[in-house]
C-alpha angles and dihedrals in degrees: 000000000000131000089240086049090050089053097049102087100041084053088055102044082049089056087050092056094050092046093052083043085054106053095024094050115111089232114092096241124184130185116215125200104243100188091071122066094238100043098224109212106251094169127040117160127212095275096056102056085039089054093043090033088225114126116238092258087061086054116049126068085028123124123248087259087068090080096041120084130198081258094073121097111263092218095047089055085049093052087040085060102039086053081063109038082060093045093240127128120274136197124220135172110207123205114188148139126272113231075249090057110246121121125246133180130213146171118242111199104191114194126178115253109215127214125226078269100057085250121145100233100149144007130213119210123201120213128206130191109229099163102122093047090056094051090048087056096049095050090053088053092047093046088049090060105024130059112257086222110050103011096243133139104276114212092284090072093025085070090051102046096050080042081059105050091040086060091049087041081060104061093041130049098244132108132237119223120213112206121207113191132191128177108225112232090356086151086066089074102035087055098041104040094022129233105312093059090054100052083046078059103050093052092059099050084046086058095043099049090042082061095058108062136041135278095262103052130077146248117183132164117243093199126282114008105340128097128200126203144190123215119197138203099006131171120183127017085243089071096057087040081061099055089048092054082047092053096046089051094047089040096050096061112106119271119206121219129172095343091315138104127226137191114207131182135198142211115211137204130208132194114170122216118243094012104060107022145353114219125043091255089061097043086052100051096046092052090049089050087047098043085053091054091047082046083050092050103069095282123251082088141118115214126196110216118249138183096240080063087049090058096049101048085059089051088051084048091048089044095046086045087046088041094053079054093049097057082049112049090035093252091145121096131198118222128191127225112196120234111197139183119276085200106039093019084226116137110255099173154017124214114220105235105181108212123194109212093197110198093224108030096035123224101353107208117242088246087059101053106014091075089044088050102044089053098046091044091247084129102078100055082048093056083052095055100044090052089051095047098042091045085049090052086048089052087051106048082041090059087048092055101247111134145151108088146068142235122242109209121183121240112212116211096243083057094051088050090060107105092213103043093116095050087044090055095047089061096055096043086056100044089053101035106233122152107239091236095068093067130075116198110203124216136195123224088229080069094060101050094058094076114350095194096041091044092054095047078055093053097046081052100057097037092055082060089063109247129128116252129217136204101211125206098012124205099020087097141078108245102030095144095050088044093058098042093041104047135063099244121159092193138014120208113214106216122249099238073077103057100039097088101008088124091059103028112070084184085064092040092057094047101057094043082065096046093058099036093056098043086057095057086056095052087247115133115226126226134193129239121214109347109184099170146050087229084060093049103045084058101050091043088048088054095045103250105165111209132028136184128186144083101309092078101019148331129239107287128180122244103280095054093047086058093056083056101047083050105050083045083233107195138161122294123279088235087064094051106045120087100269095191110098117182121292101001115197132188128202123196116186127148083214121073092203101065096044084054095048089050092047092048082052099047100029090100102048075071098232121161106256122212121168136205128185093193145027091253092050094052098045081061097053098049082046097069087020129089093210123181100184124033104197100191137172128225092244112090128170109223092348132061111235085238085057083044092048093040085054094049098043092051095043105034102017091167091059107106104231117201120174129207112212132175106248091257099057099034088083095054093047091048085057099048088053106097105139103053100262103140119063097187135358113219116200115225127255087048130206102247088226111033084052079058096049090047087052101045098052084049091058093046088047090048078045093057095050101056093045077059095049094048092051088050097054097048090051087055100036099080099050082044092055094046089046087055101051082042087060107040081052087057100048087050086058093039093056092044095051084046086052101047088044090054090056080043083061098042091055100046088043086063096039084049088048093055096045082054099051091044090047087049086050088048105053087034069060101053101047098053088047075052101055101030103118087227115089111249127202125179117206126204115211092272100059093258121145104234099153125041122160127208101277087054097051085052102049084045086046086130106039088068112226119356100179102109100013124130102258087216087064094051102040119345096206086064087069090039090056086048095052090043100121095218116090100231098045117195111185119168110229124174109209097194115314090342122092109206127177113224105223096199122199114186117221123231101052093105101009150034092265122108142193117054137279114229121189120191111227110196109224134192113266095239085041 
């Protein structure tokens, strides 16, 4: 036998084998027939027709093309063939359907296969299924360009898209919106209903929005709460005005979130391509400008941008970059606006008005810089500063002896949000030695609304300092009466959109009665905002508010002014302050002079107190610094009807007698009209001279009557009022001293949760490096069980199933024998199968509370 023959079988049992490798191999391999131009598949293993679905029947016989889709790159199949015609190894990812049809990728590496000659006769290709790759590839691309929680474009492709539309825009005549949105208060729900709720609610606002505008345009989310989108092929502004209707409309109907239903609203912004800019920067910046000035409005609008709005965004950006200069170079003033007693006249308080005296634009008014200030954080250096230098002009009049009053300082919301603005206070007040009493902190019922539970921890904070506290501009909010009964205020200020006309609108007068009706039952002064007139003051002082601030008695001075006035003891006038009201008080209201001189001449001897009035207004201002008992008035009234004259009376001064003098043919008709009461008798012109004074004189014995009545009335009630007072100004006592011991209850369970926290984050530091440490680890409790193993231990006890909780005697004996050991550093040689390991013990308890014992396994060398 020859050495060829021996090798024969050996050759052929080696072919076997690659043949088995072939069609057994995980790789998708195929064998293509090189000697004819389209390399007809003549070999396909089983991975291969599992990872293309077709069956092996499909496959053989079919040319190379069979594998390649119009998908595929044109030049990459030219290079493929080209790879092949010259007999060299080509690449190819191949993207194609399953016979199921999903689609799967793969790589497709192609070599030459040589005969004995050197002769190309066939390739192999070797196919690799890179699917899932290519999906993960995908889904990072998608996530780089989409938001992972709605699924829309994020501000990458944002950027391209709006690209994209610009560049249409160009070769047509049409404009591209750009959309800025904004949910308004979206931060309620997120706070009130936590995180989730708020993501429930934003994609349903992404679907929504996704409902109002075509297929080619696009809605994208910007990040938080605000929504971008891109119009496309527009033509007029009213167009875009019409899907924002459209979107107010879709976005107010309710949304319903863990069992509840809300109610949200948006502002919108609008910039227009080619119109208002020409690159994306600029678009961007315009909507946002324009979305601020909807936001500025009110909210629930939409705002074009405009280049008015342009110019005045540059002058907030000059004045925040001026006012940053201001707090630094000591440009801002405080001015000092009097509050005085409605009851001694004597001046009880000043109001801090900071002031910025600017030394190019002059003196900038507050509503100029204060917004500017409260958005770019400004505010908060500036509340600083007005508290120091309020509290500095305090220590100063002190030192000059002039006392008796406090200071009101307003408290930004920015400033109320600051976690440490009682402690911040505190400080001032000590450096410069001022008794907390003597300052007043103001607060704003938009600041309230904001938190209610973090704004009255705030509140119990800053009363158990000792200040008074304020609610500002009263009324103008949403929860005025649960402010009052739920927080600790000292005074409440009525605003001054109240007292304006509170001499004309008996709407405004009853208001402010309430108001300070209901702040005395509750123990709370009252004070006035913005009193211009003694009209104004006589009211309020009628209806026993008991503090005012305006004009009237002064306008905002600076300090050295005030001084002047500490010193003088300006107060209000004596005329204010005596009882206006003389016996029997009449008024009489005609157009005609005439008549108002013939019926003084009448009633001048009954001896009656005479006013006059020759219109409505004028007689709603007497009756304002005038305590009247009889109103005569006649049917003829200039801007006003004498019905409107009578309502308005009724409703502001309801003790106030109203007779009325009528012609016979009009006395029926306003008999008639009168359904309310609110004529008491009807007098017929021309009138008898004594029967007009008998008329008169029963009504002043009936208005007599009735005051006797009242005043019956008030000193059966004054006593239990009284009693009900001091009740509650003994509960709120209570009330304050139980806030205050609740907030040192806090404070100590805020440390003691502070150091649980601390120990827990020791324990579990602790934990992880027992974890990691190489050595295996194992805790035992007293009673040899096995209550701690780290990762080395569960490794080396792989076969013995769980050991946490087992009984160590029943794992390995010599572990409980090392615990029991009586020194305190334990060795006990210990071999776990052909390993000989050494168990180091430590008992726990010498230097702290644990207890049991920490055991580590050293490995040693058999002969060690």
């Amino acid at each position: 036998m020859t050495l060829n023959q021996t090798r024969y079988p050996q050759l052929d049992h080696m072919l076997q084998i690659s043949n088995r490798a072939l069609a057994s191999s995980g790789s998708g391999i195929i064998i293509m027939d090189a000697t004819t131009a389209s390399n007809p598949i003549v070999f396909a293993n089983d991975a291969f027709c599992r990872m293309t679905g077709h069956a092996i029947e499909e496959v053989l016989g079919r040319d190379f093309s069979f594998l390649l889709s119009k998908h595929h790159d044109q030049q990459e199949i030219a290079a493929v063939y080209s790879a092949l015609a010259n007999n060299n190894e080509a690449n190819l990812v191949l993207r194609k359907r399953h016979q199921d049809g999903a689609e799967i990728w793969s790589k497709l590496l192609i070599s030459p296969v040589p005969d004995d000659t050197d002769r190309i006769t066939y390739f192999i290709g070797v196919q690799t299924d890179i699917t899932e790759h290519k999906r993960d590839e995908e889904r990072l691309a998608h996530q780089s360009t989409h938001d992972a929680l709605t699924g829309l474009p994020n501000r990458n492709l944002l950027k391209d898209r709006l690209q994209q539309a610009i560049a249409q825009t160009d070769r047509s005549e049409d404009s591209v919106a750009l959309l800025f949105l904004d949910l308004d208060h979206f931060k309620l729900i997120n706070d009130s209903l936590g995180h989730a709720a708020g993501d429930r609610m934003l994609l349903g606002v992404a679907e929504r929005l996704r409902a109002c505008v075509r297929e080619g345009d696009t809605v994208s989310r910007h990040g938080g709460d605000e929504f971008v989108l891109v119009l496309r092929e527009i033509d007029q502004s009213h167009h875009v005005a019409a899907i924002c209707e459209k979107i107010f409309q879709t976005i107010a109907d309710p949304f319903f979130i863990q069992g509840h239903s809300f109610h949200v609203t948006c502002s919108i912004g609008i910039a227009l391509y080619p119109q208002d800019g020409q690159d994306t920067a600029t678009l961007f910046k315009y909507a946002d400008m324009a979305l601020y000035q909807a936001k500025d409005q009110g909210r629930n609008h939409y705002q074009f941008f405009s280049r008015e709005m342009n110019e005045r965004m540059l002058e907030r950006v000059t004045l925040d970059e001026a006012l940053r200069s201001a707090i630094a170079n000591d440009e801002l003033l405080l001015h000092y606006q009097p509050l005085v007693s409605l009851s001694t006249g004597q001046l009880v308080g000043l109001e801090t008005l900071v002031r910025w005296q600017h030394p190019e634009l002059g003196m900038v008014s507050p509503t100029r810089f204060i917004p500017i200030a409260e958005e770019s954080a400004l505010i908060a250096s500036i509340g600083e500063w007005v508290l120091r230098k309020a509290c500095q002009d305090m220590r100063a009049w002190i030192d000059s002896g002039l006392t008796g009053f406090q200071v009101a300082v307003n408290v930004s919301p920015r400033q109320f949000r600051d976690p440490r603005l009682a402690d911040r206070i505190e400080h001032v007040l000590a450096e410069h030695r001022i008794e907390p009493r003597m300052l007043s902190l103001e607060i704003t019922e938009t600041v309230l609304m904001q938190d209610t539970a973090s704004s009255e921890a705030t509140l119990r904070q800053l009363k158990g300092l000792g200040v008074d506290l304020a609610l500002d501009d009263f009324g103008t909010g949403y929860s005025s009466l649960s402010y009052l009964k739920r927080f600790p205020f000292d005074r409440v200020k009525i605003d001054r959109s109240f007292v304006r006309d509170i001499i004309t609108d008996s709407d405004d007068a009853a208001i402010s009665k309430a108001i300070i009706s209901m702040a005395h039952s509750l123990g709370i002064r009252v004070v006035a905002e913005g009193v211009e007139t003694e009209a104004q003051c006589q009211f309020l002082r009628r209806h026993r508010c008991d503090e005012m601030q305006g004009y009237y008695f002064s306008r905002p001075l600076p300090p050295m002014e005030i001084t002047m006035l500490l010193v003088e003891k300006k107060h209000l006038p004596e005329s204010i302050l005596m009882l206006q009201k003389a016996p029997r008080t009449l008024l009489l209201v005609d157009v005609d002079p005439d008549i108002l001189a013939a019926l003084q001449q009448l009633l001048r001897q009954d001896n009656y107190r005479i006013m006059t009035a020759c219109s409505a207004e004028e007689a709603l201002g007497v009756l304002a610094q005038h305590e009247v008992d009889i109103m005569v008035s006649g049917l003829t009234m200039p801007g006003m009807t004498v019905i409107e004259l009578l309502r308005r009376t009724m409703k502001m001064y309801p003790d106030v007698i109203r007779i009325i003098l009528s012609n016979p043919i009009e006395w029926q008709c306003v008999a008639d009209s009168d359904s309310n009461g609110l004529i008491h008798k009807i007098l017929i012109k021309p009138w008898d001279d004594q029967q007009l004074r008998s008329h008169l004189d029963d009504a002043f014995r009936h208005k007599a009557l009735a005051d006797a009545n009242q005043r019956h009335n008030l000193e059966f009630h004054k006593e239990f009022k009284e009693e009900n007072q001091r009740l509650g100004l003994r509960t709120k006592a209570l009330s304050q001293a139980l806030a205050s011991a609740n907030l040192k209850l806090e404070r100590a369970l805020d440390q003691q949760q502070q150091r649980g926290m601390r120990d827990k984050v020791q324990l579990d530091i602790m934990r992880e490096m027992l974890e990691h440490i190489p050595l295996p680890m194992i805790g035992l409790d007293d009673d040899c069980v096995i209550v701690f193993v780290n990762a080395a231990a569960e490794a080396l006890f792989a076969s013995h199933g769980p050991i946490l909780g087992r009984d160590s005697r029943e794992l390995l004996p010599a572990l409980c024998d090392a615990a029991d050991s009586t020194g305190a550093d334990s060795k006990l040689p210990v071999r776990i199968g052909h390993q000989h390991y050494r168990i180091i013990c430590q008992r726990m308890g010498m230097h702290s509370l644990s207890r049991g014992s920490l055991l580590a396994l050293v490995k040693q060398e058999a002969n060690a």
